[in-house]
N, C-alpha and C positions, 0 to 999 in steps of 0.2 A: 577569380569567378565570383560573381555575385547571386546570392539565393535569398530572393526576397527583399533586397534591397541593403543587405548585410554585408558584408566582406566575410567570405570564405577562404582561410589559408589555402596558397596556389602550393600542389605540393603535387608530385608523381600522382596522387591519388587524391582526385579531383571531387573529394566527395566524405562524409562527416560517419566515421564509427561511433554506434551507440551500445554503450555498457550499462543496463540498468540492473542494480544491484538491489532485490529486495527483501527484508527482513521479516521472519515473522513475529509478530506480541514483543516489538522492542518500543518501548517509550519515549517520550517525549526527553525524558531526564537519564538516556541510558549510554549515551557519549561522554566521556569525559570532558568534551570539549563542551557539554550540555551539563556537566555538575555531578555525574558519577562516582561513585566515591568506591574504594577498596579495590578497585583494577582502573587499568591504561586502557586506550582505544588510540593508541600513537598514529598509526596508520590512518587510523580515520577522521582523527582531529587535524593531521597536515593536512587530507583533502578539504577540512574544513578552510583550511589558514588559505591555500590558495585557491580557493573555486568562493559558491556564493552560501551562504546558510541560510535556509527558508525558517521565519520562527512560525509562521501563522500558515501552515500547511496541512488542509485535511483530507483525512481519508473519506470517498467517496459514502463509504457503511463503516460501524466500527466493529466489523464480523472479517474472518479471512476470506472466503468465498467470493461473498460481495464485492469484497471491496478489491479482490484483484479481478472480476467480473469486468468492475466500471473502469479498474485502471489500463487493460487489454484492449477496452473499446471506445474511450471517452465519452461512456453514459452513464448516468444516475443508474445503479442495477435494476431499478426498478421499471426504469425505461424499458431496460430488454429482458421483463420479467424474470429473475434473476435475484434471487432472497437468499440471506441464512449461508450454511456450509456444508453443500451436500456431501454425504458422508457415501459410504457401500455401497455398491448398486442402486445410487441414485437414476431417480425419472427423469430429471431432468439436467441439465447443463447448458454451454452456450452456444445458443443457437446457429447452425450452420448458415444464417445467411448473416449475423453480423459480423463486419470486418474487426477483426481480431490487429496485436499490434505486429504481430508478424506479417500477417499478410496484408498490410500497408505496405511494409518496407520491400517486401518482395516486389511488388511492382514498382522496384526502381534495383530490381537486381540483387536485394541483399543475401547474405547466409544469414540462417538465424537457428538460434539453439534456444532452447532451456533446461537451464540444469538444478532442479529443486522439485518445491512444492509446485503442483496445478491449481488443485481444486476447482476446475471449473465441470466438474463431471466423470465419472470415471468407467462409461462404457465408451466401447471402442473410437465412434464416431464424435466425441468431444474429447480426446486426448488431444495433445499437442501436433501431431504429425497430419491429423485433416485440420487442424485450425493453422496453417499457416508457418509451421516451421520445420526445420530440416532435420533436426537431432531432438532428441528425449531424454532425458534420466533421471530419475528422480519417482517422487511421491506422488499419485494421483489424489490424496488430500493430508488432511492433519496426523501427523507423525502419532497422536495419543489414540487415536481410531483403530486401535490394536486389543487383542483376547488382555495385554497385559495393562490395562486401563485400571486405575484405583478403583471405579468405581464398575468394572465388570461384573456384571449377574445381580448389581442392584438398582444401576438406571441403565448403563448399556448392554449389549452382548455382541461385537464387534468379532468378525471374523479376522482371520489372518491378513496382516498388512502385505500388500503387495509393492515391489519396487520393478518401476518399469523401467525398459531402457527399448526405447523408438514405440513397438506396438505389442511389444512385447515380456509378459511376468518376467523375470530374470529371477527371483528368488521371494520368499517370504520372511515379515519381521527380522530381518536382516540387521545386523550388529548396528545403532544406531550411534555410535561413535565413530561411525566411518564417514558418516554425510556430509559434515562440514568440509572434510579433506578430499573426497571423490568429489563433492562439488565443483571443490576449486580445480581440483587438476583436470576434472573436464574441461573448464572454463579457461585453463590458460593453455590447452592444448588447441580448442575451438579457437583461439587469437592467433596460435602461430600458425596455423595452419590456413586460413583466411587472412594473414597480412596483407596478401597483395590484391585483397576485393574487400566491398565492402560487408561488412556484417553486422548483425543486433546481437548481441549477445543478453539473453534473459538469467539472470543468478538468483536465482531462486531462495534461497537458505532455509530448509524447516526448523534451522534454531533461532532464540533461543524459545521459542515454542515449548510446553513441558510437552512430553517427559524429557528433560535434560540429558544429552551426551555428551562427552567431550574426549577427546583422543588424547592418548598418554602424553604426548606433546607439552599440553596444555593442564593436564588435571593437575588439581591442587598447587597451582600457580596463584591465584589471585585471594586477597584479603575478602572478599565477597561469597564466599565456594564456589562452588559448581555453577551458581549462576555468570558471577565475575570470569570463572576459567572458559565457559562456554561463548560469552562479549570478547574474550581474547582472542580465541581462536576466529571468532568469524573478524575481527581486526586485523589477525593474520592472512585472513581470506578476500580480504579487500585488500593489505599491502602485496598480495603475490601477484592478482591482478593488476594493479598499478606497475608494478616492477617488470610485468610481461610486457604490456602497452609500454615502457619507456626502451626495454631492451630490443624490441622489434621496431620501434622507430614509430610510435601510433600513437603517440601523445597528442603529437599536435591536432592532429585530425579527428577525434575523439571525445565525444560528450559522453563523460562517469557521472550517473546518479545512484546517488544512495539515498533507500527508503524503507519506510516498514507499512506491511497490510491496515493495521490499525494499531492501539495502544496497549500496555501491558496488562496479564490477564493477572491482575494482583489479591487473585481468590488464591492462589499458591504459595501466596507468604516471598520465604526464601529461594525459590526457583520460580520467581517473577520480575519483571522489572520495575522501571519508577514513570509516573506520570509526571513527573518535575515539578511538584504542586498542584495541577491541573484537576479537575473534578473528576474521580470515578474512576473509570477504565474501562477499557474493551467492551463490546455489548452495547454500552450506553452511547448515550447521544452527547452530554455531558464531553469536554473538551478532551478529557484524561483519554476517551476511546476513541474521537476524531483526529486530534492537534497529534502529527507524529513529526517526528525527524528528517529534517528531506536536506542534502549536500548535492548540490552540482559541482562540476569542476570540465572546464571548456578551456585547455589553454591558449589563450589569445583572445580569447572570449569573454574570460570571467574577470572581473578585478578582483585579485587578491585580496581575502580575508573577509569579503562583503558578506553584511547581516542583513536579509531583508524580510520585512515587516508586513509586508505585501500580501493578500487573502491569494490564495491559491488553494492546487486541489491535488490527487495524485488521477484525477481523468483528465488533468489539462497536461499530460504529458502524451497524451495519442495525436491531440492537434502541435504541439509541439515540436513532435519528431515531424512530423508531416511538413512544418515550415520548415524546418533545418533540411531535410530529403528532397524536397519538391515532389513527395509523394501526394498525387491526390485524397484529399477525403474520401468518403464512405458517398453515396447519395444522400441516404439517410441520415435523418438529422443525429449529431451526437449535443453533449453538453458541455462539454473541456471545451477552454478556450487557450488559445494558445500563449505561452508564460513567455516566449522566448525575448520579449525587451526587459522581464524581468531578469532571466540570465546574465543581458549584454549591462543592467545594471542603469538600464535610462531612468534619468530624470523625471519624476511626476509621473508616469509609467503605472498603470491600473488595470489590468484588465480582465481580472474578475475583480466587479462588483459586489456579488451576491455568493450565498452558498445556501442551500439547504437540506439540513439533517435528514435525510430518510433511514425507517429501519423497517424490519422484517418485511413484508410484502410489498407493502405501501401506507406505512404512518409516515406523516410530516409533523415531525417531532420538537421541528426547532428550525429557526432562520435568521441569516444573520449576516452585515454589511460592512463585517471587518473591520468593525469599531463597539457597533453592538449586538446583540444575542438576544432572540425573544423566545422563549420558552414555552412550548403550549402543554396543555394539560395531557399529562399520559400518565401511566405504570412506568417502571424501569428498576430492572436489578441495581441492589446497590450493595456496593463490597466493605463499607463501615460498620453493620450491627453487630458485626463479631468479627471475632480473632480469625485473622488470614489463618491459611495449610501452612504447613511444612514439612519439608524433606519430599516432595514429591505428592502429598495428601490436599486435597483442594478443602478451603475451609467452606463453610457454610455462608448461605447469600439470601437473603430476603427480597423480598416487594415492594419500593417506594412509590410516589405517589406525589405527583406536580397537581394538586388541584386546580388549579387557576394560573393562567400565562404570568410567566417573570422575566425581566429585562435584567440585563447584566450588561454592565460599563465593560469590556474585555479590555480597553485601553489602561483602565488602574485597577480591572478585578479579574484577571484571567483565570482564577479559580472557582468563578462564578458562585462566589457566599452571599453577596449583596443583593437584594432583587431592588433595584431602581425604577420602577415601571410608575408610580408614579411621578417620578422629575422630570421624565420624558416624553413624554405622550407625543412628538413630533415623529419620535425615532418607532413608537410602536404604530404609528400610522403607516407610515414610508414602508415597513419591515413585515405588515401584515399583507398590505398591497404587492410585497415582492412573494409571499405565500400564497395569495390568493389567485395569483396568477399563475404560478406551479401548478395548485392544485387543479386549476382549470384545464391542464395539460396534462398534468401525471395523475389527478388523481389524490385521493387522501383517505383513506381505510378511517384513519382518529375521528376526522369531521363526518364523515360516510355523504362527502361531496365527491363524488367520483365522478373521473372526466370521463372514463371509460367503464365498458361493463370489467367482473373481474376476469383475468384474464387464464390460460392453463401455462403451466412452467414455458420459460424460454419465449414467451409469444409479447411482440414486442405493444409498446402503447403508440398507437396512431394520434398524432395532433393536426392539427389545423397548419404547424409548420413542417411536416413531414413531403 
């Protein structure tokens, strides 16, 4: 069979399972096969050796929320008003008219589950089971949104966490050493039982997120502590999957991505992870909270061991699936474009161009052409003025401060220390023209050129291409 002009493995089962595997606040540097030091990630470093390694892949926001917002519907979050991480009895969530990535794939027949984190809202009408999917369980948002938060009754007061399973509580702050393991056995039972159709399978993982768990399995296994035992076990959680899909016969047929929301929250110290050099971390616009980890693995599809270098996104994975399914698009417009000739590992193969930073509502923070990075003037937390947390204690974070736009080489500075902005003045033209034209469309809170009035939660931005 051919989809899209691809060769499709001819097999009993005419048609591509998608496994997307996603992590929460795992960094860029938190795979061994990425430089991790003091624990293994074996499991996750073969699917490296044989599928494709993305190195220049970002998260759409570097906030949880957001950015699995834009990766559900391949838009900028800002597009479908959709800021930040709504916490408790949030106002808002995502909105019931945009196509979510499960209800893509249903209209071509799939099952689909999710078993973790949501965060896209946590009243009834934006759980998972009216956006598009068949199964539930898991967290309606961040595992630390609990009474037992460090900083309970001084910045928050967070009621009892809930764990849903379809549309319904099942229990409160519930033993949180059990998630990575109930995760996964949902998920390899959600395989066997859908062998013979096709299905998405959403993997969730609310670690290593703090507050850190880890099941007796796994504790005090790795030279790292608790942080390292917590990278093992969800490595374990990706080899049980893998070993379902080969034992049921679903390899061939089957596209495994692994990913994370955005970069590590390294205000924690020792129950954080590593930016792999990268600037900053999570929050920020700065590479350390967009550039995350991304492994595909398509057998037949991928060349083994392939590193690619190529600008991508985690919202170019909704247009993505949609090539490989022959599910149609949304009407409405989204911003993913679809990666799949980066997958198949074509030659000269580009097709994002462009990326641009948004964060909290609608700042455009920074733009950039997958060689350079032009940096506009904002605020932005920064996690160097002082001594990270530890044991679970988040350290203290200040208020920095980009006066004036800076250019950074990403090809020899991916840590962006160097401001280059004057050797280039070709690249800060090209780079301002691809912002100027966002903002004409989305909008920009920083410049207060806004394309549109402001908008109320969940309400999408109207353009001239919609």
């Amino acid at each position: 069979m051919l989809m899209g002009g691809l060769a499709v493995p001819s097999l009993a089962q005419d048609y591509t399972n998608i496994v997307l595997i996603n992590l929460d606040d795992v960094g860029f540097g938190d795979f061994s096969c990425n430089g991790a030091y003091g624990y293994k990630t074996p499991n996750i470093d073969n699917l490296a050796s044989q599928g494709v390694r993305f190195t220049h892949f970002l998260a759409c926001q570097p906030i949880s929320g957001a950015s699995r917002a834009g990766l559900l519907t391949g838009c900028y979050p800002n597009r479908i008003g959709f800021s930040g991480a709504p916490g408790p009895d949030s106002d808002y969530g995502i909105h019931p008219e945009e196509m979510t990535m499960g209800e893509l794939l249903k209209q071509k027949g799939y099952s689909t589950a999710i078993f973790g984190k949501w965060h896209l809202g946590d009243a009834r009408e934006f759980l998972p089971l009216q956006n598009g999917f068949d199964e539930y369980y898991g967290l309606p948002y961040s595992n630390d949104m609990w009474p037992y938060h460090p900083q309970q009754g001084e910045v928050f007061n967070f009621p009892d966490l809930p764990t849903i399973e379809g549309n319904k509580v099942i229990g409160y702050n519930t033993d949180q050493t059990r998630f990575t393991t109930d995760y996964t056995v949902r998920a390899v039972n959600f395989i066997r039982k859908n062998r013979k159709k096709p299905f998405f399978l959403y993997l969730a993982h609310s670690m290593p997120h703090v507050p850190l768990a880890v099941s007796d399995k796994f504790k005090g296994k790795s030279e790292q502590g608790l942080f390292g035992d917590v990278m093992m076990e969800i490595d374990w959680s990706v080899g049980e999957v893998l070993k379902t899909l080969e034992e049921q016969g679903l390899m061939e047929n089957t596209l495994v991505v692994l990913t994370s929301d955005n970069g590590p929250w390294t205000n924690y110290g020792n129950h954080a992870g590593s930016a792999g050099g990268l600037r900053e971390a999570k929050a920020t616009t700065f590479d350390g909270g967009n550039r995350i980890p991304c492994i595909m693995y398509w057998k037949g599809h991928t060349k083994p061991g392939t590193i690619c270098n190529k600008l991508a996104s985690n919202i170019d994975l909704f247009p993505t699936f949609a090539e490989i399914t022959g599910a149609p698009l949304p009407e409405k417009k989204i911003d993913g474009v679809s990666i799949l000739s980066l997958i198949h590992g074509e030659d000269n193969a580009n097709p994002r161009e462009s990326f641009v930073y948004y964060l909290n509502k609608n700042d455009l923070e920074a733009v950039t052409d997958g060689e350079f990075k032009l940096v506009y003037s904002h605020k932005y937390v920064t996690y160097g003025a002082y001594e990270p947390g530890n044991d679970g204690q988040p350290g203290k974070l200040t208020v920095a401060e980009i006066e004036k736009p800076e250019l950074y080489d990403l090809r020899r500075d991916p840590g962006e220390r160097y401001n280059v902005i004057s050797q280039y003045p070709e690249r800060v033209i090209k780079l301002n023209k691809i912002a100027d034209k966002m903002r004409k469309e989305l909008g920009d809170d920083l410049t207060r050129k806004k394309g549109t009035e402001r908008r109320k939660p969940g309400a999408r931005i109207i353009s001239n291409n919609d």
